[in-house]
N, CA and C atoms as a LAMMPS dump frame, in Angstrom:
ITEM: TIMESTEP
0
ITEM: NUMBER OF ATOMS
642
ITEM: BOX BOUNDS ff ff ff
-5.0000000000000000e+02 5.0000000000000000e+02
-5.0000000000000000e+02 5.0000000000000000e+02
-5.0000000000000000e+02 5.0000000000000000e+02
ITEM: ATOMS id mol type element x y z
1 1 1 N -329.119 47.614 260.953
2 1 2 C -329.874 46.745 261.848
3 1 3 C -329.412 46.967 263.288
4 2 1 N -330.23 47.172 263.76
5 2 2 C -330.187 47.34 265.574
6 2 3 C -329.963 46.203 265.924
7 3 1 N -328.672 46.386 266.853
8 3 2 C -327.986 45.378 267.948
9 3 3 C -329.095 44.866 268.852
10 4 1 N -328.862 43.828 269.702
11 4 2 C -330.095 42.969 270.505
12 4 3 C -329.525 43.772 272.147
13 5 1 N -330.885 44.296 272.97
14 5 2 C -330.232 45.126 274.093
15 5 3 C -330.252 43.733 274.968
16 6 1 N -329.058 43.832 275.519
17 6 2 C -328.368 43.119 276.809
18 6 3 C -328.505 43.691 278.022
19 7 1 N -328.983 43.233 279.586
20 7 2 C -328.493 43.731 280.72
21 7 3 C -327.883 42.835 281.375
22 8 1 N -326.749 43.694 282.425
23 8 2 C -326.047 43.111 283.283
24 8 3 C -326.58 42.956 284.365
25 9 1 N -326.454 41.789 285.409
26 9 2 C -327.401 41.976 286.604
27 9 3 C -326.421 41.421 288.192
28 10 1 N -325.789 42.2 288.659
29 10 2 C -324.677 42.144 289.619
30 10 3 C -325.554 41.459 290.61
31 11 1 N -324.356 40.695 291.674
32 11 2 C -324.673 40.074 292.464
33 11 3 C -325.096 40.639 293.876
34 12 1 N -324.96 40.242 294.891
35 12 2 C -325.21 40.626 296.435
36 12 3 C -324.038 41.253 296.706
37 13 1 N -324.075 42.687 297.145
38 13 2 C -322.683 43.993 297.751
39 13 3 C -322.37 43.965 296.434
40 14 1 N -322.792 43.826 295.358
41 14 2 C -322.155 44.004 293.62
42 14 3 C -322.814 45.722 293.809
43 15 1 N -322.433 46.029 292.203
44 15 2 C -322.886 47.233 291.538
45 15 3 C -322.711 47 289.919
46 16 1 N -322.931 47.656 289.736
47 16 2 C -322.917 47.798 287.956
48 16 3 C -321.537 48.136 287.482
49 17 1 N -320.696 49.108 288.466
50 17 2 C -319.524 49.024 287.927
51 17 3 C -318.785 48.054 288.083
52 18 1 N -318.505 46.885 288.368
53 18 2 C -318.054 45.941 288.198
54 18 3 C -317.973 45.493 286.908
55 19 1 N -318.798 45.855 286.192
56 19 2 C -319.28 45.223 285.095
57 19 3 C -318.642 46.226 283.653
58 20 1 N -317.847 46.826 283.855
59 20 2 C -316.915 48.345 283.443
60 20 3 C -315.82 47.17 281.989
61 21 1 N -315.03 46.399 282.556
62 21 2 C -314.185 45.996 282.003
63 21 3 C -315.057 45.054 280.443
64 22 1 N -316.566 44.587 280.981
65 22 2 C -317.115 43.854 279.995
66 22 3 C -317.382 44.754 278.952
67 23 1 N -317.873 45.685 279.215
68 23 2 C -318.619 46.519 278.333
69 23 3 C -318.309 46.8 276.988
70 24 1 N -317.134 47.205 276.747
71 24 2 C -316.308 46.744 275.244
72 24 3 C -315.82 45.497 274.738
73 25 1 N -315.761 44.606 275.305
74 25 2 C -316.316 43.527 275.056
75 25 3 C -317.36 43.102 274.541
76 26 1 N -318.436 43.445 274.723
77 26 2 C -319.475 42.925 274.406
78 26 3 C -320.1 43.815 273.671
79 27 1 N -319.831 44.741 273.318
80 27 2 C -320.56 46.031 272.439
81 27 3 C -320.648 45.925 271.055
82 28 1 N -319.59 44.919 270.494
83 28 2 C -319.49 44.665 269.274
84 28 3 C -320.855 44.191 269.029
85 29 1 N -321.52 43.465 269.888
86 29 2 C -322.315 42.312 269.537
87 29 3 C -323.842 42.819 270.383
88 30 1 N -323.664 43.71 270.982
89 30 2 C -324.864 43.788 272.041
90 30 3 C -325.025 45.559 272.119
91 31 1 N -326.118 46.229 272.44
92 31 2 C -326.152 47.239 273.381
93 31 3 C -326.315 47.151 274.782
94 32 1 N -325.431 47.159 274.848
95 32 2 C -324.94 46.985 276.849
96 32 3 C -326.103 47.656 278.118
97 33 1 N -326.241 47.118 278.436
98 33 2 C -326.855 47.886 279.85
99 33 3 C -326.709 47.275 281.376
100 34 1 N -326.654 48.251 282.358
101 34 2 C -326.325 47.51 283.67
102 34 3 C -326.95 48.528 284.593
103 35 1 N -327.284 48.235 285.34
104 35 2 C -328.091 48.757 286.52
105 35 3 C -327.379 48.506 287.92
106 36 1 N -327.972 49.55 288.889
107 36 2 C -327.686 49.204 290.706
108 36 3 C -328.508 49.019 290.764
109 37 1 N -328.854 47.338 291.53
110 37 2 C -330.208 47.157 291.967
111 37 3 C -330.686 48.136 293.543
112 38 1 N -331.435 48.169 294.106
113 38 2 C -332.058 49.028 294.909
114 38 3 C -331.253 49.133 296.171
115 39 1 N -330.546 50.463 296.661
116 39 2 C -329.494 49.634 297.998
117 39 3 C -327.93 49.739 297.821
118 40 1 N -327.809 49.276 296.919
119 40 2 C -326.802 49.052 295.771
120 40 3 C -325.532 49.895 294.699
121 41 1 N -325.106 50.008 294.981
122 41 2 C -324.011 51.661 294.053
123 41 3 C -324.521 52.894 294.355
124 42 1 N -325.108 52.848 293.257
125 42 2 C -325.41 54.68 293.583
126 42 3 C -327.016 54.793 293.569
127 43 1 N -327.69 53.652 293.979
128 43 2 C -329.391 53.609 293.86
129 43 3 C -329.678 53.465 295.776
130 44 1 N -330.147 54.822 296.04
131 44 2 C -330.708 54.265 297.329
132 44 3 C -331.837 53.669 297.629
133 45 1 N -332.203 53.382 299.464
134 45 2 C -333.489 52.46 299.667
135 45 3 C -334.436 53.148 300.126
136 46 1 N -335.503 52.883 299.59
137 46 2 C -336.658 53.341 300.16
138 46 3 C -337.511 52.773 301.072
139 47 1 N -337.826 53.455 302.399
140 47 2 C -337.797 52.997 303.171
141 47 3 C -338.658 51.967 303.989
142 48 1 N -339.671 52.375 303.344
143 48 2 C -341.153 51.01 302.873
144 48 3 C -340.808 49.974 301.587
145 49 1 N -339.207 49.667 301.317
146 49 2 C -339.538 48.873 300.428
147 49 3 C -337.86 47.888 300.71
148 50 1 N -338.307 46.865 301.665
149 50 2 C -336.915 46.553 301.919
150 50 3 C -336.352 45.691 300.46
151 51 1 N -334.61 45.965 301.132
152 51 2 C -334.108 44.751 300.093
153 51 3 C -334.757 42.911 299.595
154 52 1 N -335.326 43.092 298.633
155 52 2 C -335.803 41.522 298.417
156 52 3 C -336.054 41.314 296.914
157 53 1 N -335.686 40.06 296.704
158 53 2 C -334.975 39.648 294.951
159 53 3 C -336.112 40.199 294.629
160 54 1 N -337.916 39.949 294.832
161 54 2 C -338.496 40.51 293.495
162 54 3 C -339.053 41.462 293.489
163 55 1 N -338.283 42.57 294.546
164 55 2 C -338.152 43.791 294.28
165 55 3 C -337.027 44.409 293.452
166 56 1 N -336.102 43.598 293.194
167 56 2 C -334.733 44.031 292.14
168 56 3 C -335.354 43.266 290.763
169 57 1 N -336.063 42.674 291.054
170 57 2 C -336.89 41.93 289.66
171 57 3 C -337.822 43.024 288.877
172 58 1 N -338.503 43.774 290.043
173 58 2 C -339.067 44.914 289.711
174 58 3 C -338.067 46.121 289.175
175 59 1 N -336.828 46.386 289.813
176 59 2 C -335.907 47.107 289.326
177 59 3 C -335.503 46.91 287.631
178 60 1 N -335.424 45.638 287.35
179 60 2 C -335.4 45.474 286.026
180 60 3 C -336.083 45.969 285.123
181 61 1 N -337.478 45.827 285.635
182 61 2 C -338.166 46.303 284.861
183 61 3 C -338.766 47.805 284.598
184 62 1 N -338.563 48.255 285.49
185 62 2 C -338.223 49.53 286.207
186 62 3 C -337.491 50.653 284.955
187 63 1 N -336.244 49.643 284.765
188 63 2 C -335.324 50.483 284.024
189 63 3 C -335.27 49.766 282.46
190 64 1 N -336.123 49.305 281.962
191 64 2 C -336.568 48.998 280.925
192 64 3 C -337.32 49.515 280.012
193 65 1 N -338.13 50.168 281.309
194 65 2 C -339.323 51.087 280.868
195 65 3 C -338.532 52.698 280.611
196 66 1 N -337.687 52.924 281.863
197 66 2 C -336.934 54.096 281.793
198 66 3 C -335.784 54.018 280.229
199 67 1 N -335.603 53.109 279.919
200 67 2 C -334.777 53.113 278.532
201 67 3 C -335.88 52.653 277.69
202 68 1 N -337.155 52.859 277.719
203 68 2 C -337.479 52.672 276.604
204 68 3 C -337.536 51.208 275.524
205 69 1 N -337.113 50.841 276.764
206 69 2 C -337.03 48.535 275.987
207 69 3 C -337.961 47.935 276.334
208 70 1 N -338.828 47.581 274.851
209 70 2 C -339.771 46.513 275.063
210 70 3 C -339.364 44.943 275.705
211 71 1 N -338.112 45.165 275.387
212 71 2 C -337.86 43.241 276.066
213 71 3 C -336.145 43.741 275.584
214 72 1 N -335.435 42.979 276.521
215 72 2 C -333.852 42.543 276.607
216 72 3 C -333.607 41.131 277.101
217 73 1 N -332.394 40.799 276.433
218 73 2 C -331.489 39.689 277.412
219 73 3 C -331.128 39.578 278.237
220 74 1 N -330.375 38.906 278.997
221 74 2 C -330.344 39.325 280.889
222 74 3 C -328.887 38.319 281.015
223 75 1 N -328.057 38.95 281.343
224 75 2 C -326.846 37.881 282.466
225 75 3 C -327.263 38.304 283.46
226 76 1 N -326.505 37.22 284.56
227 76 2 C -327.444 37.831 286.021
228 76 3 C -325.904 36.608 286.547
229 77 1 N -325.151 37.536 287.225
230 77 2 C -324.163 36.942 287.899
231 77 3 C -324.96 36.598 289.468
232 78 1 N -324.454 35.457 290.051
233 78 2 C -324.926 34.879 291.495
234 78 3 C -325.969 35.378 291.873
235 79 1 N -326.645 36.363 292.671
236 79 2 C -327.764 36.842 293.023
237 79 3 C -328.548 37.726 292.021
238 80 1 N -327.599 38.411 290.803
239 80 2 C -328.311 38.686 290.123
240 80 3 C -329.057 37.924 289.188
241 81 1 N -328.631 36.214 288.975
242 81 2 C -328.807 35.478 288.18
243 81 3 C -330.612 35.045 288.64
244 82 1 N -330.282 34.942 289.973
245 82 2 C -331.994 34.629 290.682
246 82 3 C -333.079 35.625 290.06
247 83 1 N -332.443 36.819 289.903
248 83 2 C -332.972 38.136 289.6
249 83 3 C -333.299 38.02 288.307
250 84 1 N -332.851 37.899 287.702
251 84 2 C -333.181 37.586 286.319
252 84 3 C -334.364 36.476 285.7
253 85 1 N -333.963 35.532 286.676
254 85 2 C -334.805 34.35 286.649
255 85 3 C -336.175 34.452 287.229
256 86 1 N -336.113 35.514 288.022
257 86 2 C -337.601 35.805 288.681
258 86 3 C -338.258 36.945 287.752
259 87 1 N -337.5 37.885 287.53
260 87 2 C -337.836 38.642 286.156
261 87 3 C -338.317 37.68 285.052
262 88 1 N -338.027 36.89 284.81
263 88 2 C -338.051 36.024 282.875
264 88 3 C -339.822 35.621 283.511
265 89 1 N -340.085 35.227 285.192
266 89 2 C -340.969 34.388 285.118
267 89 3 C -342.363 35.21 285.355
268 90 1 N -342.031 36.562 285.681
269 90 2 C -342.873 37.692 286.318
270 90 3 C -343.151 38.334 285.234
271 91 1 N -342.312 38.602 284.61
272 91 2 C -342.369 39.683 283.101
273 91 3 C -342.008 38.945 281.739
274 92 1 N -342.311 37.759 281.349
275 92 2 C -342.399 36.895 280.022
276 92 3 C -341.879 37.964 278.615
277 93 1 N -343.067 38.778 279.081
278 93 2 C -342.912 39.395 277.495
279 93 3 C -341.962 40.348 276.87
280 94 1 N -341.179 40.574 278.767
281 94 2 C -339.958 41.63 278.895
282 94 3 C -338.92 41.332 278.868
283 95 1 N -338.726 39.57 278.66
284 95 2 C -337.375 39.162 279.601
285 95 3 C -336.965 38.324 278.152
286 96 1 N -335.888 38.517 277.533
287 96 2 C -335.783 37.539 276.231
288 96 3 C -334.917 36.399 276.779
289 97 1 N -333.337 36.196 276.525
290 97 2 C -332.897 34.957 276.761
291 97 3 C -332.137 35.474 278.117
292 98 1 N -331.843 34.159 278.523
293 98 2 C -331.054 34.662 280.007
294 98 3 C -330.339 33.468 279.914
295 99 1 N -328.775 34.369 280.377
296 99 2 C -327.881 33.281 281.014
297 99 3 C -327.435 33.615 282.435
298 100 1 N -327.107 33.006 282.934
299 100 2 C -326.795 33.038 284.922
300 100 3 C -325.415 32.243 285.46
301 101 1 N -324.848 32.889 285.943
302 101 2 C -323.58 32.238 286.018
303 101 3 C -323.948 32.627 287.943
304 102 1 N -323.004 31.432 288.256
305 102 2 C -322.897 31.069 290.23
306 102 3 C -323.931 31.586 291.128
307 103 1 N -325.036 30.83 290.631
308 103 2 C -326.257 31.335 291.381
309 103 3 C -326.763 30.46 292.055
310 104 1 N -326.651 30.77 293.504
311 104 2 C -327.243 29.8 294.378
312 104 3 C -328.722 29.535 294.502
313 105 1 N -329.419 28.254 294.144
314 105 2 C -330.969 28.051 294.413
315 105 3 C -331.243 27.53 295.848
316 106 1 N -330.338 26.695 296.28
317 106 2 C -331.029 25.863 297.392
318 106 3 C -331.228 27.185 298.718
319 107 1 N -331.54 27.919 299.356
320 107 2 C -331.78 28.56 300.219
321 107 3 C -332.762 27.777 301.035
322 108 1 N -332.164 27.933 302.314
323 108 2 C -333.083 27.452 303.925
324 108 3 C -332.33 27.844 304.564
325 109 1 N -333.506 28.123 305.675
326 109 2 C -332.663 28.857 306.839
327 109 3 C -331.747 28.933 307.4
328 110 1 N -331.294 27.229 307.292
329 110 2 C -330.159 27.08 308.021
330 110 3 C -328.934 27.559 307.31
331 111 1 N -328.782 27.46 306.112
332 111 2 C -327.441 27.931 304.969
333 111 3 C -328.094 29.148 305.074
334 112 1 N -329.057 29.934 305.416
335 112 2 C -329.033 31.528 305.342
336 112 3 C -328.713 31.939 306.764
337 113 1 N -328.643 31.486 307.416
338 113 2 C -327.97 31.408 308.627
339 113 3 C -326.457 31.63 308.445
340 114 1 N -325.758 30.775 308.305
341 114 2 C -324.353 30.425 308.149
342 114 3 C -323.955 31.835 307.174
343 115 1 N -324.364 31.793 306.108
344 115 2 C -323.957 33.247 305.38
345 115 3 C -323.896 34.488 306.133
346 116 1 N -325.063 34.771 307.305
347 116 2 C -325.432 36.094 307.595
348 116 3 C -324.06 35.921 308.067
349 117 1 N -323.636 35.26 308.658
350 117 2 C -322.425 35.277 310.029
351 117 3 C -321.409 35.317 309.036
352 118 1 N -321.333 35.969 308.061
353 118 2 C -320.15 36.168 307.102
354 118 3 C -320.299 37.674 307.173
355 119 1 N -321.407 38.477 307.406
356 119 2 C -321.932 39.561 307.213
357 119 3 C -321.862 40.658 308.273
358 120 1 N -321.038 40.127 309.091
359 120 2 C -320.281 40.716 310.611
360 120 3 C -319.611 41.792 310.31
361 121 1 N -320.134 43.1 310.227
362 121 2 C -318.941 44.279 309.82
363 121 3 C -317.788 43.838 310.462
364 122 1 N -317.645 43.835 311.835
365 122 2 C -316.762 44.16 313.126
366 122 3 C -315.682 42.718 312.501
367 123 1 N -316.444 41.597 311.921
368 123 2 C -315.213 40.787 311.408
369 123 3 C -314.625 41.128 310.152
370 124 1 N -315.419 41.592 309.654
371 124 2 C -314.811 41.895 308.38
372 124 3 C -313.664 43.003 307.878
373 125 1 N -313.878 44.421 308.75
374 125 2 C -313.015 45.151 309.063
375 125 3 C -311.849 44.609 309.572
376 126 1 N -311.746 43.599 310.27
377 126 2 C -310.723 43.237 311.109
378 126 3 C -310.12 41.504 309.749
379 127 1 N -310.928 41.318 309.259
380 127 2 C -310.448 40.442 308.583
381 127 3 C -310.464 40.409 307.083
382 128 1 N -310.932 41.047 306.283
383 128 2 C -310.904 41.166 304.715
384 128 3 C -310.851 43.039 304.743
385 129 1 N -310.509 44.061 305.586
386 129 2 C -310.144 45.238 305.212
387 129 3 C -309.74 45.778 304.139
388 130 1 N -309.755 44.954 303.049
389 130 2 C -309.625 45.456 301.581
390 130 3 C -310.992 45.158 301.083
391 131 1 N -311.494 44.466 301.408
392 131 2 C -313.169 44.362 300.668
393 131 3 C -313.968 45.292 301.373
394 132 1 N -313.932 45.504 302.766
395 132 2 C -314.217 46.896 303.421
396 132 3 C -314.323 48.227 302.772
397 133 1 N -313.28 48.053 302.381
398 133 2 C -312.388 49.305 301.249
399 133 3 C -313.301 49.525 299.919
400 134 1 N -313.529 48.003 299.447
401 134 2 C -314.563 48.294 297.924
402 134 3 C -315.741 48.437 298.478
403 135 1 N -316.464 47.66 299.309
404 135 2 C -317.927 48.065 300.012
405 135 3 C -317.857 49.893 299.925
406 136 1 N -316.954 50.343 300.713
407 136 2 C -316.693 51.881 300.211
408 136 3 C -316.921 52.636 299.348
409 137 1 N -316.276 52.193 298.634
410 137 2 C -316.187 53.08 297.212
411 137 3 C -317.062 52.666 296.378
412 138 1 N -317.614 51.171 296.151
413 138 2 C -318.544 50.927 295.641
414 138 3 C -320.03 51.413 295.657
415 139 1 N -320.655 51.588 297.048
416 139 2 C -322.113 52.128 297.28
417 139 3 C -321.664 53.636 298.553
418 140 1 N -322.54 54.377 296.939
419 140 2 C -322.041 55.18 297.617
420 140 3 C -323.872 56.356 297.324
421 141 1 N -324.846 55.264 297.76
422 141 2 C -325.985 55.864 298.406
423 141 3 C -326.087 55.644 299.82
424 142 1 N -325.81 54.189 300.044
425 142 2 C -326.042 54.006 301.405
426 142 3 C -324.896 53.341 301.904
427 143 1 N -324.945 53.607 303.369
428 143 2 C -323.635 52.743 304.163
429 143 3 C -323.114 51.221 304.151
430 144 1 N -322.334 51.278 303.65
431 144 2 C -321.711 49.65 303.983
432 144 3 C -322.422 48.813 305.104
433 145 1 N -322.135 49.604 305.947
434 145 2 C -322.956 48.923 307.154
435 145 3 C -324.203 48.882 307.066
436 146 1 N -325.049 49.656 306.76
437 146 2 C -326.237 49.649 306.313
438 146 3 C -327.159 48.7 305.669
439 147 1 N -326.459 48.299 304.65
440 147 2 C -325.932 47.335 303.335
441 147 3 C -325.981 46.084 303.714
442 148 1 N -324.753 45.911 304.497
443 148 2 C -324.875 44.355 305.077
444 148 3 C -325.717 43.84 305.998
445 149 1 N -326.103 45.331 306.561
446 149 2 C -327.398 44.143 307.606
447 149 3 C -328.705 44.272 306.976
448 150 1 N -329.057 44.67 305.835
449 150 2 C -330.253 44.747 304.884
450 150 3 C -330.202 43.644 303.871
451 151 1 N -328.651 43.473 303.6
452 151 2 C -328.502 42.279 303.306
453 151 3 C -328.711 41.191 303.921
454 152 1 N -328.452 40.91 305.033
455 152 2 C -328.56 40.059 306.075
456 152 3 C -330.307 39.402 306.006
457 153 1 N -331.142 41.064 306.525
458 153 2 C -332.595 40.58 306.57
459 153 3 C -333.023 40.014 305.263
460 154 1 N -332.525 40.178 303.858
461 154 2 C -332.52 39.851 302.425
462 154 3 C -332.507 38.295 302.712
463 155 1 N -331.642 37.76 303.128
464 155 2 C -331.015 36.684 303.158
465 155 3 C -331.569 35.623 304.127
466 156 1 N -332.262 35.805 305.047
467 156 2 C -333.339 35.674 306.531
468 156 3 C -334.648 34.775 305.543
469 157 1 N -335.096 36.285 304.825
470 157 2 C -336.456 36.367 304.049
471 157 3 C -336.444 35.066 303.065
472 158 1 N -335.176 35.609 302.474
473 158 2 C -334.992 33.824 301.316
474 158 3 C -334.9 32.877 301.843
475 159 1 N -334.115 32.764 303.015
476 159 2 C -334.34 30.951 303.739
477 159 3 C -335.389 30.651 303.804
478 160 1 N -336.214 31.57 304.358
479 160 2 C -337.599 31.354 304.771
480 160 3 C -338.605 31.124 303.915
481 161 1 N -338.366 31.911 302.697
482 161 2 C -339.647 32.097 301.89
483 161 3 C -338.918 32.353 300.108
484 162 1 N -337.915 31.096 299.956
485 162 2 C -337.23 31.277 298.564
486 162 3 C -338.437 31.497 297.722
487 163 1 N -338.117 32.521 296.768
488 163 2 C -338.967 32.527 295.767
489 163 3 C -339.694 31.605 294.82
490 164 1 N -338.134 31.248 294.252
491 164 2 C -337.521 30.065 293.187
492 164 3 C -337.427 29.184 293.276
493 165 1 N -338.223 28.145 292.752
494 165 2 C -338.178 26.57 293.359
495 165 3 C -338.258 25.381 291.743
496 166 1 N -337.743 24.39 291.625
497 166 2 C -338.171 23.806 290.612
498 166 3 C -339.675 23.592 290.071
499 167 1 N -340.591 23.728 290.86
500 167 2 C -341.764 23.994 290.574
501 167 3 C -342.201 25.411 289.511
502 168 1 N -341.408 26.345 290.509
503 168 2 C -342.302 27.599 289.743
504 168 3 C -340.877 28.142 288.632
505 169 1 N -339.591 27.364 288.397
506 169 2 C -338.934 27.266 287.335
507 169 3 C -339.577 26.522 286.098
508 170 1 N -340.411 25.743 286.461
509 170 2 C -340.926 25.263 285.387
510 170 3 C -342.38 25.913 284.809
511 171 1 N -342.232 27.222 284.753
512 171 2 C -343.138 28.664 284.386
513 171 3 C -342.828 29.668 283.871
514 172 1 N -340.852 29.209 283.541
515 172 2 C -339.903 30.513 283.002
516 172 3 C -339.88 29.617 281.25
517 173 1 N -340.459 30.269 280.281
518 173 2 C -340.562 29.503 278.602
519 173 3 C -339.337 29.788 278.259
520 174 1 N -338.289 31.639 278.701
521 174 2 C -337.264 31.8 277.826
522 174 3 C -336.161 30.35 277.201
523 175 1 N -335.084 31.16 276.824
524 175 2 C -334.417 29.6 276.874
525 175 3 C -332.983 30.543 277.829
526 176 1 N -332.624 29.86 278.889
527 176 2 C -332.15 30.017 280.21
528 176 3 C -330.382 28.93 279.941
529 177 1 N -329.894 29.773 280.199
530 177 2 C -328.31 29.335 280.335
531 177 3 C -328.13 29.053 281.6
532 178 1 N -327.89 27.958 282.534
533 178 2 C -327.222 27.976 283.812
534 178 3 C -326.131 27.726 284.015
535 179 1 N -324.996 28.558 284.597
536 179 2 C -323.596 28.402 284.418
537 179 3 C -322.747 28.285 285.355
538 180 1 N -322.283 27.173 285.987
539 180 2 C -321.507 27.436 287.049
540 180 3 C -320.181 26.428 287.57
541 181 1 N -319.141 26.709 288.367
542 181 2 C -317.484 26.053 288.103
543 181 3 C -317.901 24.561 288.768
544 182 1 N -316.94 23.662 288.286
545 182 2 C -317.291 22.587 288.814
546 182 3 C -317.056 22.448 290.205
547 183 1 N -315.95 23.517 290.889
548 183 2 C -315.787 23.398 292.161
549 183 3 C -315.902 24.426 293.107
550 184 1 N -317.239 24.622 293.124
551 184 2 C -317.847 26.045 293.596
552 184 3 C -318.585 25.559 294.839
553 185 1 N -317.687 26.304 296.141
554 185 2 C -317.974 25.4 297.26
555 185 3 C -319.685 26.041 297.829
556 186 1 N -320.054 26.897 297.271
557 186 2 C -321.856 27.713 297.501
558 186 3 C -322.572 26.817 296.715
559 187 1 N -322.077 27.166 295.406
560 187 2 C -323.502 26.499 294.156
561 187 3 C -322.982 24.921 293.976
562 188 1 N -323.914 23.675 294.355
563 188 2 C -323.878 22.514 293.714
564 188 3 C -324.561 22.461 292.258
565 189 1 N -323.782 21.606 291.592
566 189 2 C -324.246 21.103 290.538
567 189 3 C -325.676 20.543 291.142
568 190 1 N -325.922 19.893 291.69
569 190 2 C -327.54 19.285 292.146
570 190 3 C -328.544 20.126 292.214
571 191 1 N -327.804 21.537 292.782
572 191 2 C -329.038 22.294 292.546
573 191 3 C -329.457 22.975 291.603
574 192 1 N -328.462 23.313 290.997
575 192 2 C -328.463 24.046 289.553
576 192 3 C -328.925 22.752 288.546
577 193 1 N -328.535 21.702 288.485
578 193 2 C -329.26 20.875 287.664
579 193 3 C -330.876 20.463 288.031
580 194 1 N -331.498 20.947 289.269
581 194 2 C -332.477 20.642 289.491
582 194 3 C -333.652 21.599 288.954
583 195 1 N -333.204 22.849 288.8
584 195 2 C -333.846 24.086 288.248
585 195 3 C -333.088 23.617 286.823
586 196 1 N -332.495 23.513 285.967
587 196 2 C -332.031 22.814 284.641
588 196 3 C -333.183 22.057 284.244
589 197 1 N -333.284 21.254 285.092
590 197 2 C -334.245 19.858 284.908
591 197 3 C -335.796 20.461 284.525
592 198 1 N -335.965 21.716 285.329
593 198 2 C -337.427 21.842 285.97
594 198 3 C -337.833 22.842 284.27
595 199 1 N -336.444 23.381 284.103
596 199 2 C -337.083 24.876 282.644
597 199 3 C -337.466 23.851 281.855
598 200 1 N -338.685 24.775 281.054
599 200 2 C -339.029 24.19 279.5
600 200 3 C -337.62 24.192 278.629
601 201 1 N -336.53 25.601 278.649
602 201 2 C -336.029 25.159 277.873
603 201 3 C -334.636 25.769 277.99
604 202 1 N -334.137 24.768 279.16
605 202 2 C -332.885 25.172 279.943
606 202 3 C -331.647 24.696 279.452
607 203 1 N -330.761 24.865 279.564
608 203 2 C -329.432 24.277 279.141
609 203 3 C -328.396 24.324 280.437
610 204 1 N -327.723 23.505 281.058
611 204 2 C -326.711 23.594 281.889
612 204 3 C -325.356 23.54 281.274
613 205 1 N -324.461 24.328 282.268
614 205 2 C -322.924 24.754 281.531
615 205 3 C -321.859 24.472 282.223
616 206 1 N -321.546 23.205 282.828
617 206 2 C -320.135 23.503 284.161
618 206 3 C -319.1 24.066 283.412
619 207 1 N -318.092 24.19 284.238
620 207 2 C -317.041 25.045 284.051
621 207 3 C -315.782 24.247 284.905
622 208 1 N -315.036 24.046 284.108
623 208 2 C -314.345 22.879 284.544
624 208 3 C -312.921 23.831 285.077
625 209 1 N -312.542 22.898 286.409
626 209 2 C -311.483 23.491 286.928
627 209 3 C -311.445 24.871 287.816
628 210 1 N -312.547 24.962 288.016
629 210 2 C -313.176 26.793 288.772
630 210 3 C -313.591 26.099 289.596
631 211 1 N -313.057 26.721 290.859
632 211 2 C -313.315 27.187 292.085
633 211 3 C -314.537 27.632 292.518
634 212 1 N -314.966 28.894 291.557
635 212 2 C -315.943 29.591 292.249
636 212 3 C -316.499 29.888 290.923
637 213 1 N -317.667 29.981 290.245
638 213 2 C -318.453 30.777 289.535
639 213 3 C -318.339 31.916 289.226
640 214 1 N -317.149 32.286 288.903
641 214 2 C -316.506 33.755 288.52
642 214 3 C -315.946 34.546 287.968
């Protein structure tokens, strides 16, 4: 009997190798899969098609078709978790169960604001120079720098025009895991319980004693 196919779905400056240490882990029980969304590790951008979630939603499906999978499961860590969730609601018949761990819903301008200004090469070099270092080695289609200010306009686009709202969560049938630490100073419980509230057939998961969704 054939194992149930699983994908991994990395977050914002993530890649798929991150996701290296799970993989035997979870193989007992799953056929593993993980992707670079567009931008991302070793997947470059094309240049009429900027960074935006349901274009990595499209990436999913993308490489579904390229493996040959009528439908998979989906984790979707922080931004990939949105990704997933916009996938389950775009592609029904492709998307089986999904769980999502530290995924921020509430987006507006003003909190997409405050993030970009995290997204300062010139501070970041000068102040986290070891994450500099993995931005590096991690994507290695396009520039770090590149990266973060595509990220940036990514992040602009969602304040402005979030995809994902309790409204059009309540249009995703899978059955949806939402998972995140009780003291995760990005993701509130309020908002994650508000998309909880909104699925046909959602389940919420805190995580007691975490910091961060991670």
């Amino acid at each position: 009997m054939s194992k149930p196919e699983l994908v991994l779905l990395h977050g914002a400056l993530g890649a798929k190798s991150q996701f290296a240490p799970l993989l035997p882990l979870l193989a007992e029980t799953f056929t593993v899969h993980a992707l670079d969304f567009t931008g991302h590790g070793a997947a470059g951008i094309a240049a009429e098609r900027p960074l935006r979630l349901p274009h990595f939603a499209a990436d999913v499906i993308a490489y579904l078709d390229e493996q040959g999978m009528a439908q998979a499961h989906v984790f979707g860590h922080s931004m990939g978790g949105y990704v997933g969730l916009l996938a389950a609601r775009e592609y029904p018949d492709r998307i089986g169960r999904v769980f999502i761990l530290g995924t921020k819903f509430a987006w507006t301008p003003e909190f997409a604001a405050r993030e970009v200004k995290r997204l300062d090469a010139e501070k970041m070099l000068a102040k986290v120079p070891a994450f500099v270092q993995q931005l590096q080695e991690r994507h290695t289609a396009v520039s770090w720098r590149d990266l973060l200010a595509k990220t940036a306009e990514m992040m602009h686009d969602l304040g402005e025009n979030p995809p994902l709202t309790p409204q059009s969560a309540a249009q995703i049938p899978q059955s949806v895991g939402i998972g995140l630490g009780d003291r995760d100073h990005m993701v509130t419980l309020e908002e994650s319980a508000a998309i909880y509230r909104a699925l046909p057939n959602g389940q919420l998961h805190v995580l007691p004693n975490r910091p961060l969704s991670c």
